[in-house]
C-alpha positions as CSV (number, residue, x, y, z in Angstrom):
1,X,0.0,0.0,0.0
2,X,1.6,3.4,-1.4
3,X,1.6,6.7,1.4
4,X,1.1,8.6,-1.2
5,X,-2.1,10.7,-1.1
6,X,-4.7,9.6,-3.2
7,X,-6.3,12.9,-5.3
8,X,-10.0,13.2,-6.1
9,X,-11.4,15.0,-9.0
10,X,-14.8,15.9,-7.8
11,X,-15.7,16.4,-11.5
12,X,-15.8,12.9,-11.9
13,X,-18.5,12.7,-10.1
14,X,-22.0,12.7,-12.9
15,X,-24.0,16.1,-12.0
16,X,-27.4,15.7,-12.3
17,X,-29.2,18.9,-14.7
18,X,-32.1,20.7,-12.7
19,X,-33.7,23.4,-14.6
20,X,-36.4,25.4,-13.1
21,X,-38.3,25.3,-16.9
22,X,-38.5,21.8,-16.8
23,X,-39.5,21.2,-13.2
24,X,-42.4,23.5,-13.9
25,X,-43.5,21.4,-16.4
26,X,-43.8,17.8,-14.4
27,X,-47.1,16.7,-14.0
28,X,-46.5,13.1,-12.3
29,X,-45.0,12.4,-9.1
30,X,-42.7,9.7,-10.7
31,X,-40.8,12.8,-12.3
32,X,-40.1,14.7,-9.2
33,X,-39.4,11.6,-7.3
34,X,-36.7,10.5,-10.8
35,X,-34.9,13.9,-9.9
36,X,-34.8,13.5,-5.9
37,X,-33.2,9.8,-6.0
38,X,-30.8,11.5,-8.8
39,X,-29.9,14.5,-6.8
40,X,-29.9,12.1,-3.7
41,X,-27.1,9.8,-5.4
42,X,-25.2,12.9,-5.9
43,X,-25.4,13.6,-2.2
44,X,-24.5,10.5,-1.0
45,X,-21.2,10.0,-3.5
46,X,-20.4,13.6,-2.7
47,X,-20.7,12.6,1.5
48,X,-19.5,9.6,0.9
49,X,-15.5,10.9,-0.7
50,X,-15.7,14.1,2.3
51,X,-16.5,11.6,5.0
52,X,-12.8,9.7,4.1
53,X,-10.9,12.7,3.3
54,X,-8.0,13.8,5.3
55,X,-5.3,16.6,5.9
56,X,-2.0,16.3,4.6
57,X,0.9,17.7,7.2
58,X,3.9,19.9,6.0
59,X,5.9,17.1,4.7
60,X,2.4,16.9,2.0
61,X,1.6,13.2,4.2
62,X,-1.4,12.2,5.6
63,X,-1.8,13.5,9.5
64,X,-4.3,11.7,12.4
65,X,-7.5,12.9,12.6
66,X,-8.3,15.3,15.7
67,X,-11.1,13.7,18.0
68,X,-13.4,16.2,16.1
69,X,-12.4,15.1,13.0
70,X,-12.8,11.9,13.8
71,X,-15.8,12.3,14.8
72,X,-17.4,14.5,12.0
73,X,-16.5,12.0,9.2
74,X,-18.2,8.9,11.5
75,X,-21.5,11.3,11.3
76,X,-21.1,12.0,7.6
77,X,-20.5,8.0,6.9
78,X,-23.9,7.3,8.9
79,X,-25.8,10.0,7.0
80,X,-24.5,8.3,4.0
81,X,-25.5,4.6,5.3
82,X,-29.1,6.5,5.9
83,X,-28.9,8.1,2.3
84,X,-28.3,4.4,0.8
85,X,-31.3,2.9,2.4
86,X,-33.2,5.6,2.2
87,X,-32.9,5.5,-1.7
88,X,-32.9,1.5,-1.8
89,X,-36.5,1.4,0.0
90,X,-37.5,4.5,-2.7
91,X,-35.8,2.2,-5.5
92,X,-38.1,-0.9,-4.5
93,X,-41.2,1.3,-4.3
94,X,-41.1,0.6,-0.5
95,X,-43.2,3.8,0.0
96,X,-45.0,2.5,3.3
97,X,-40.8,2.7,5.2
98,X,-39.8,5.5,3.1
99,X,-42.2,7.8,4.6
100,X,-40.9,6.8,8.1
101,X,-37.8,7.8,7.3
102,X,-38.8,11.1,6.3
C-alpha cells in the first residue's frame, strides 16, 4: 500500500441537470421523485469521498484525525448509510418505510 495521497477529481462525479423550466412542467410524481433519487445519489457519492478525506501535514503526508475530526466523518459516513437505504427502499417502491424515514 503506497503513502502517497490519493487525489479526487470531484468532476468525476455525474451532476445531475435541474432546470427550473423543466421542473415546472412535471405533471406526475414519478418525475419529481426521478430527480430526488438522482440529486440524492449525488449527495451520498459527494458525503461519501468528504467523509474519508484527510489533511496532509507539512511534509504533504497524511496527519491523524483530531477527535473532532474523527468524529465529523463517523457522522457523515452514517448519514451516507441513511442516504443508501433511504434510496434503496425508494428504488423498490417501499413507500409505506420511506415515509418513516422522512
Amino acid at each position: 500500500m503506497s503513502n502517497e495521497p490519493v487525489h479526487f477529481d470531484f468532476n468525476e462525479i455525474e451532476r445531475v441537470p435541474v432546470d427550473a423550466a423543466t421542473v415546472e412542467k412535471y405533471t406526475r410524481n414519478g418525475q419529481f421523485v426521478g430527480l430526488s433519487v438522482e440529486l440524492l445519489k449525488e449527495v451520498t457519492a459527494l458525503t461519501t469521498i468528504l467523509a474519508c478525506t484527510y489533511h496532509l501535514n507539512d511534509l504533504k503526508r497524511p496527519r491523524n484525525w483530531s477527535r473532532n475530526e474523527a468524529i465529523l466523518s463517523g457522522l457523515l459516513v452514517r448519514v451516507a448509510k441513511l442516504n443508501h437505504g433511504y434510496l434503496d427502499q425508494v428504488c423498490q417502491h417501499r413507500g409505506e418505510i420511506a415515509g418513516i424515514l422522512f
